[in-house]
C-alpha positions in Angstrom: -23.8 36.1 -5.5 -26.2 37.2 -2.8 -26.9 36.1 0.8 -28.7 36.7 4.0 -28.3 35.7 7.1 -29.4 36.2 10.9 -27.4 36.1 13.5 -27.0 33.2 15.9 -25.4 32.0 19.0 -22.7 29.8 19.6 -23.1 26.2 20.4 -20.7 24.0 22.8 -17.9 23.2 20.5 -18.2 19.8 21.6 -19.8 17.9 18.2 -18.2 15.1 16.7 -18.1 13.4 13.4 -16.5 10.1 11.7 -17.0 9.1 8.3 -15.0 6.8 5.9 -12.5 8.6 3.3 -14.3 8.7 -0.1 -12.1 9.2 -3.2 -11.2 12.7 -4.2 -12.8 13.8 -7.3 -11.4 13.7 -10.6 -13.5 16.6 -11.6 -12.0 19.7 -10.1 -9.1 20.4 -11.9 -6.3 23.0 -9.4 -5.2 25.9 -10.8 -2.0 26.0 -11.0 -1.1 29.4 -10.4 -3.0 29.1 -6.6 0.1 26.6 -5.8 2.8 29.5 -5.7 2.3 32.7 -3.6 1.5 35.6 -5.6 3.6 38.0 -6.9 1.9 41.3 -5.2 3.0 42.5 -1.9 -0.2 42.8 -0.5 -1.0 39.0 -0.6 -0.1 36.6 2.3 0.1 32.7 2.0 0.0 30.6 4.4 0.6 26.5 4.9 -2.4 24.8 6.6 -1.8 24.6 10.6 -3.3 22.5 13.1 -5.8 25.3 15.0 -5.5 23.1 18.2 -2.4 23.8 18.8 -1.6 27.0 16.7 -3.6 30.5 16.9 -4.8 29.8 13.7 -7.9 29.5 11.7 -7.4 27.0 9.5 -7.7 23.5 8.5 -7.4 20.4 10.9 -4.7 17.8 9.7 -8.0 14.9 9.3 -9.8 16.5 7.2 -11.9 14.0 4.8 -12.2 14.4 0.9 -15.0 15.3 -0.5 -16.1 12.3 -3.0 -16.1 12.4 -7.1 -19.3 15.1 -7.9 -22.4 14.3 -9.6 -23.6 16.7 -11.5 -27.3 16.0 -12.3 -29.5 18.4 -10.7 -32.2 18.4 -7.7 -35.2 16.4 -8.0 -38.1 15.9 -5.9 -37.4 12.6 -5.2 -34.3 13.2 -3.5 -36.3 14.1 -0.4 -35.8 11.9 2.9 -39.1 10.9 3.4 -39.0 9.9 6.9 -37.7 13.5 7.7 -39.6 15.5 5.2 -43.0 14.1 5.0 -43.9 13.4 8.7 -47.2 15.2 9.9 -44.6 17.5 12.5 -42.6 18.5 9.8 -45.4 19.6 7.1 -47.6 21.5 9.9 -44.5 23.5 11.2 -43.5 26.8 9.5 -39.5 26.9 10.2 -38.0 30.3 11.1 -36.0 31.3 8.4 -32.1 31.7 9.2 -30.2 32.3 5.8 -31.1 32.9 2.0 -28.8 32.7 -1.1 -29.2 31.8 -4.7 -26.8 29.2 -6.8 -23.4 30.7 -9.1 -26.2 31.2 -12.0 -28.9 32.0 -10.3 -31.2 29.5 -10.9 -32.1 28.3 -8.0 -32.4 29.3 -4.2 -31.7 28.1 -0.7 -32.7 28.4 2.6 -31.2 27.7 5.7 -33.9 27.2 8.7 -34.0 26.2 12.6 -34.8 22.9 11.4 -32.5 21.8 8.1 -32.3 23.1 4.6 -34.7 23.4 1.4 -33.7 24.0 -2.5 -36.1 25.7 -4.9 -36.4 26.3 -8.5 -36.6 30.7 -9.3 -38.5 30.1 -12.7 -40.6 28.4 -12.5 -40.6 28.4 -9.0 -40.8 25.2 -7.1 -39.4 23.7 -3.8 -37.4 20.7 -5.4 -35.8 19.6 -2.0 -35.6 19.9 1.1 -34.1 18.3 4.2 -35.2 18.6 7.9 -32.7 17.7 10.9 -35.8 18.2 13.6 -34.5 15.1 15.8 -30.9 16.9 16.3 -31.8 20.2 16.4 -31.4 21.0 12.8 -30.7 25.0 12.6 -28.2 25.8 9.8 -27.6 29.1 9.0 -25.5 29.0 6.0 -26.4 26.7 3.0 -24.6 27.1 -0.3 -25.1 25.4 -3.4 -22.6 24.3 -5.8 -24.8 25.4 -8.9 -27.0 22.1 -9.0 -25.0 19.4 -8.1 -25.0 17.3 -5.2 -22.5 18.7 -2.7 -23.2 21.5 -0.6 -21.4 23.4 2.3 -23.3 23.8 5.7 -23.2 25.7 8.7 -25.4 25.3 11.9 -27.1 28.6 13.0 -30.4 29.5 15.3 -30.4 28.8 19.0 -30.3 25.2 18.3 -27.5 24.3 15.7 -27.5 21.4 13.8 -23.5 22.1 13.5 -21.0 24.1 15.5 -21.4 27.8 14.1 -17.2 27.3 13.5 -17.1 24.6 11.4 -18.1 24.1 7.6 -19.4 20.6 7.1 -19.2 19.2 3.6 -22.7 17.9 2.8 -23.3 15.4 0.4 -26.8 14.7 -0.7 -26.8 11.6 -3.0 -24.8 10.6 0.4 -27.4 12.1 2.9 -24.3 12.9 5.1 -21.2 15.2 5.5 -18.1 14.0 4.2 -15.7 16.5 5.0 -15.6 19.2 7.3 -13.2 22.3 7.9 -12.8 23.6 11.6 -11.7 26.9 12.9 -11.4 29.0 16.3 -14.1 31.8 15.3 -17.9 31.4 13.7 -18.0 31.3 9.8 -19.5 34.5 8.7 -19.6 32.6 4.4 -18.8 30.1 2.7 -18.7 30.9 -1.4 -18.1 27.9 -3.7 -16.8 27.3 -7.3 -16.0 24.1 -8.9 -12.1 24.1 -7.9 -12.3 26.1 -4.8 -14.3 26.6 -1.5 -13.6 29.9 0.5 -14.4 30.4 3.8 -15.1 34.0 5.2 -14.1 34.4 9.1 -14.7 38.2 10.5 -11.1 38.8 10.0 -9.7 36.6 7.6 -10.7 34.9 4.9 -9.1 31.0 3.6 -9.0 30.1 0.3 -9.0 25.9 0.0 -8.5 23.2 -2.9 -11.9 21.7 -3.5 -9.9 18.4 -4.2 -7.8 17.7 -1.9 -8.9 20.7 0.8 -5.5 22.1 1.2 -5.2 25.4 2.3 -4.1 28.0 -0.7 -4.6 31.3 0.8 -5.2 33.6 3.3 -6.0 36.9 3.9 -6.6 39.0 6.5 -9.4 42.2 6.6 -10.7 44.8 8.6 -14.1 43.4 10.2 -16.5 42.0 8.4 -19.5 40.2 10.6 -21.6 40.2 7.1 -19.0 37.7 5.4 -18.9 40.1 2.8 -16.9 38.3 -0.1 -17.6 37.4 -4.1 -15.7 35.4 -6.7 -15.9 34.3 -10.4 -18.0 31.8 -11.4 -15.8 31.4 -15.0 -13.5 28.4 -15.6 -10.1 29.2 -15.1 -10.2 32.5 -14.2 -10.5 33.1 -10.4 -11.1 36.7 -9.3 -11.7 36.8 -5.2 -13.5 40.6 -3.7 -13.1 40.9 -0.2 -13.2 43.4 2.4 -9.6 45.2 2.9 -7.8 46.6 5.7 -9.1 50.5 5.4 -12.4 51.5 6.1 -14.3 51.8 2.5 -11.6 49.9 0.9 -11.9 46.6 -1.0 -9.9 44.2 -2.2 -9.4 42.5 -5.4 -7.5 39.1 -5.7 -6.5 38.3 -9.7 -5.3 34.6 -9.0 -4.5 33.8 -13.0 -2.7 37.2 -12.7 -1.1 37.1 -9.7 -2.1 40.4 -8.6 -4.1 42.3 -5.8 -5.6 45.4 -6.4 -7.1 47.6 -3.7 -10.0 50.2 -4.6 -10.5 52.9 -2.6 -14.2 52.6 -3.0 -16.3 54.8 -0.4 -15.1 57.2 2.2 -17.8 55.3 4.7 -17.6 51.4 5.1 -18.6 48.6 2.6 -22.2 47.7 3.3 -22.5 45.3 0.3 -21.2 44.4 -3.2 -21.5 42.2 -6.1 -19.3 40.9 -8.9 -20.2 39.9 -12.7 -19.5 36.5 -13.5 -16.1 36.9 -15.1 -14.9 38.7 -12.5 -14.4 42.0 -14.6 -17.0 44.3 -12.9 -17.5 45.1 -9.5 -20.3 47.2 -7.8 -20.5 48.7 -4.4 -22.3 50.3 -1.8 -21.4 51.7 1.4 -23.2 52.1 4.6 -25.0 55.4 3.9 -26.5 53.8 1.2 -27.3 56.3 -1.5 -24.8 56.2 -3.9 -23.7 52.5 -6.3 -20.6 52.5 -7.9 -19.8 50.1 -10.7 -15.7 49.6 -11.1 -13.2 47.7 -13.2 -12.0 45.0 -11.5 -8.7 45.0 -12.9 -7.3 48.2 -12.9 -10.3 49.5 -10.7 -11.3 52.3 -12.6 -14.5 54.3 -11.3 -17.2 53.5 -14.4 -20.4 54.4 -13.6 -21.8 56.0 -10.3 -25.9 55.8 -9.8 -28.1 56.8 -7.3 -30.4 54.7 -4.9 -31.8 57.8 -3.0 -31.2 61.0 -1.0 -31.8 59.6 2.4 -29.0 56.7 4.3 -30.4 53.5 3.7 -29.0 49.8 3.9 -28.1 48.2 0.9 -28.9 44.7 1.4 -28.4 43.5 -2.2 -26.8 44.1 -5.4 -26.8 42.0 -8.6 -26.0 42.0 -12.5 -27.7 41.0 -15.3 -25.9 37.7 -17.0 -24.7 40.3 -20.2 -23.7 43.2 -17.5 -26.0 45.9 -18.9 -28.8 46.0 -15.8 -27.9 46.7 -12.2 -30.5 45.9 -9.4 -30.5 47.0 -5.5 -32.5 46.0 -2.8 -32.5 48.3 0.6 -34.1 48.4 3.8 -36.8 51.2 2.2 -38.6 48.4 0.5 -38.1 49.1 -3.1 -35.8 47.1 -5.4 -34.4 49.2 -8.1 -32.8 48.4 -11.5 -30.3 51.0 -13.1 -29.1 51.0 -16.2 -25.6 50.0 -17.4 -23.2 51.8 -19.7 -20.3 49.8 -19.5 -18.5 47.9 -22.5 -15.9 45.1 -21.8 -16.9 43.0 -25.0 -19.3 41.1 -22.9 -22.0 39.1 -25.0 -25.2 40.4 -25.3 -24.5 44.2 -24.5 -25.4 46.3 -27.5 -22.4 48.1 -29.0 -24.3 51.2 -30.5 -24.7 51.7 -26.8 -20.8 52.7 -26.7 -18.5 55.2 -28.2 -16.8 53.5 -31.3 -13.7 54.0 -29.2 -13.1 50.8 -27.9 -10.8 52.0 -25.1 -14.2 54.6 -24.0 -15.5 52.2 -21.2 -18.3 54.9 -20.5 -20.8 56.3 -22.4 -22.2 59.5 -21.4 -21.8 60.3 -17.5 -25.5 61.0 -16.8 -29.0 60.0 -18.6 -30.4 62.8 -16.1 -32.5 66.0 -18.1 -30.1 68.3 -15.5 -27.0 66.9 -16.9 -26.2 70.6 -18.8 -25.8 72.2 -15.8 -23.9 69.2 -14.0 -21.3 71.5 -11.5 -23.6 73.9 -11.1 -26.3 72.2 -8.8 -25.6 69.9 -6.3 -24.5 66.1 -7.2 -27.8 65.4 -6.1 -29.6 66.6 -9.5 -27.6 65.6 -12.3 -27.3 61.6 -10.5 -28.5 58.7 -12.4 -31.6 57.2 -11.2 -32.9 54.1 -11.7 -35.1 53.0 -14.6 -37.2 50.2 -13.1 -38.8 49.8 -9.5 -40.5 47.3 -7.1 -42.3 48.4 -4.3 -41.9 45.7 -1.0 -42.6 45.8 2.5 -40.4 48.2 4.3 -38.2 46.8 6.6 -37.9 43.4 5.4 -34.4 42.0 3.9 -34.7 41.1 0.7 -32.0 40.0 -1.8 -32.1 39.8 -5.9 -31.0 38.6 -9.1 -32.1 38.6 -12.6 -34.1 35.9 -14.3 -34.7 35.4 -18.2 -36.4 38.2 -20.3 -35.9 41.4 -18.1 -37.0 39.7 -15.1 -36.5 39.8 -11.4 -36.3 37.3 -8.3 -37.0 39.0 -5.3 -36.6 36.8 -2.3 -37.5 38.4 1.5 -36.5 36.9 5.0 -40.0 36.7 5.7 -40.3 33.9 3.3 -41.7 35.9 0.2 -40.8 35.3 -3.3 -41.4 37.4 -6.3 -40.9 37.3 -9.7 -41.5 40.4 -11.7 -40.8 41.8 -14.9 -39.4 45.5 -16.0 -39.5 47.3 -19.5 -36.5 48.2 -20.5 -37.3 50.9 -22.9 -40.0 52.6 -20.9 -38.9 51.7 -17.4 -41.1 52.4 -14.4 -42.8 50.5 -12.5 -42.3 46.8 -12.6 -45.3 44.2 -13.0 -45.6 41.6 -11.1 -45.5 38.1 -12.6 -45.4 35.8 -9.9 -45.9 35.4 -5.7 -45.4 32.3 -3.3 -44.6 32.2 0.6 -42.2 29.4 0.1 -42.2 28.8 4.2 -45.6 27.8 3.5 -45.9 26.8 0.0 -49.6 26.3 -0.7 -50.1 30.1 0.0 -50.0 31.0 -3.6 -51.5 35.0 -4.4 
């Protein structure tokens, strides 16, 4: 799932919060294989410590439950209307601090200086939205738990709503946090699933019950200030990608499997990456930013390498298509591209005469370029696969991605710009453009 966010100062660590202790919820079910310590030698568990007294990043012993989850999704009137509706709030454009869409990609949200809004991607509409102008209100981390009413929060901007080191468990049919998790250093991410909430530190990251918020698992990585880190959205199988300890290295956590696998994955460092929903396929980037390579998760076999461009760029985004055949990357150069995939796990929707009839042949041919005959002979460069589809953007502007229904795109920019365009998948090119809105300012409609 992809995310931006700006960087931001620190706050006193001085906030405070008391709430009553709702009832856990009888919806998230644990996994029982995150209750014993994996069986790899690379993995580290650890029992949750008290981080005022301990050097640890961790839990604090009174931490509250997060209450049974309601899954009906975001309406309009949800909205606070003595925070959302007041003449300040609607005349004031917020500065935008943080972007990331939901586990299916249905919906976006957007952390500002002054609190937190949720829109629809298709059609796209802002279906809530919460302002904390009177304390401040800058959170720079919001993420969704699909479309139900619990999300996780963390303050951001020069005047944050919550301390930068603490992730506040937000309830909205609530309007209030009722839980929190504290730790010594800023939270870089937070990514949630159903039965887990992981929290991404710049050196470690902590894996949590959503129940009962006990503390499953650590691990430790080399830096990661971007909070790089993706997990499986599919029930009952939990696959965690993280940063590793070696520079271009990353990490793969099988929790049904109890196994860690490490991919050696770049020689320079990770820049970004993205993982299908069932955890099976995993593409990266590093920072130079020219070559995407699409792995096996489980045994992390190199499947597919395509080419963003000749010159060192910053890969700002990755995402797959729901059925795994389309690949699109966003960079600092402005233009989005989509590549096409030719991988076969026996994922739904991916057409098998794409494939060899051997269903142990993971990869089709190993370039679609017209040089491909004399591949060895010229450099890399000219036999590389190039993308299929394109989107021109401003240049310079972070944007992030993810597909929508019928070979269409979301495009969302940190400048408030949302797009929503549309690619041929048998002739390629150029993509149209279906749809614009500034949703900082919403009636701006081109």
């Amino acid at each position: 799932m992809a995310a931006l966010s700006m960087p931001s100062s620190s706050p006193p660590l001085s906030w405070s919060h008391s709430d009553t202790n709702p009832t856990p919820s009888p919806n998230f079910v644990p996994d029982p294989h995150l209750d014993h310590q994996p069986q790899s030698p690379h993995s580290t568990v650890a029992a949750p410590e008290d981080p005022v007294e301990e050097e640890s990043e961790s839990a604090p012993s009174n931490i509250l439950l997060p209450p049974p989850i309601r899954t009906s999704p975001f309406e309009p009137e949800c909205r606070n209307p003595t925070s959302d509706n007041s003449p300040s709030s609607s005349s004031l454009v917020p500065t935008l601090l943080h972007l990331s869409f939901n586990q299916d990609q249905g919906c976006f949200a957007a952390g500002t200086d002054h609190g937190f809004r949720i829109c629809n991607c298709d059609p796209f509409r802002e279906i809530f939205r919460r302002n904390f102008d009177h304390r401040g209100g800058g959170v720079g981390v919001v993420e969704m738990l699909f479309r139900c009413n619990i999300l996780a929060l963390v303050g951001g901007g020069p005047d944050p709503q919550y301390p930068l080191n603490k992730v506040m468990i937000w309830d909205d049919h609530q309007s209030r946090c009722i839980g929190e998790l504290s730790f010594r250093s800023e939270v870089r991410a937070v990514r949630l699933r159903r039965d887990r909430i992981i929290v991404v530190l710049e050196q470690k990251i902590f894996v949590y019950n959503f129940a009962d918020l006990k503390l499953l698992h650590q691990i430790e990585t080399i830096p990661n200030p971007k909070g790089l880190c993706a997990v499986s959205q599919v029930s009952g199988s939990l696959v965690l990608v993280c940063p590793g300890m070696q520079k271009g290295q990353i990490r793969v956590e099988h929790y049904g499997l109890r196994r860690t696998k490490f991919i050696m994955a770049h020689d320079s460092r990770i820049a970004c990456f993205a993982l299908t929903q069932d955890g099976k396929l995993l593409a990266t980037a590093s920072t130079k930013g020219t070559l995407v390579r699409v792995f096996h998760t489980l045994d992390g076999a190199l499947l597919q390498e395509v080419r963003r461009g000749a010159d060192r760029a910053e890969i700002y985004s990755l995402a797959f298509s729901a059925n795994a055949r389309w690949l699109a990357v966003s960079s600092d150069k402005g233009t989005v591209h989509v590549f096409n995939l030719k991988v076969n796990l026996g994922l739904p929707g991916i057409d098998q005469s794409r494939t060899s009839s051997d269903p142990n042949l993971l990869v089709t041919s190993t370039s679609s370029s017209s040089l491909s005959f004399i591949k060895g002979v010229l450099p890399k460069y000219f036999s590389s696969e190039w993308s299929v589809a394109q989107f021109r953007l401003q240049e310079g502007v972070q944007y992030i991605v993810a597909f929508g229904q019928q070979n269409t795109i979301v495009i969302l920019g940190m400048d408030g710009s949302f797009y929503r365009c549309q690619f041929d998948p048998v002739n390629g090119g150029e993509m149209s453009r279906l749809e614009f809105y500034n949703f900082l300012k919403p009636e701006e409609t081109f």
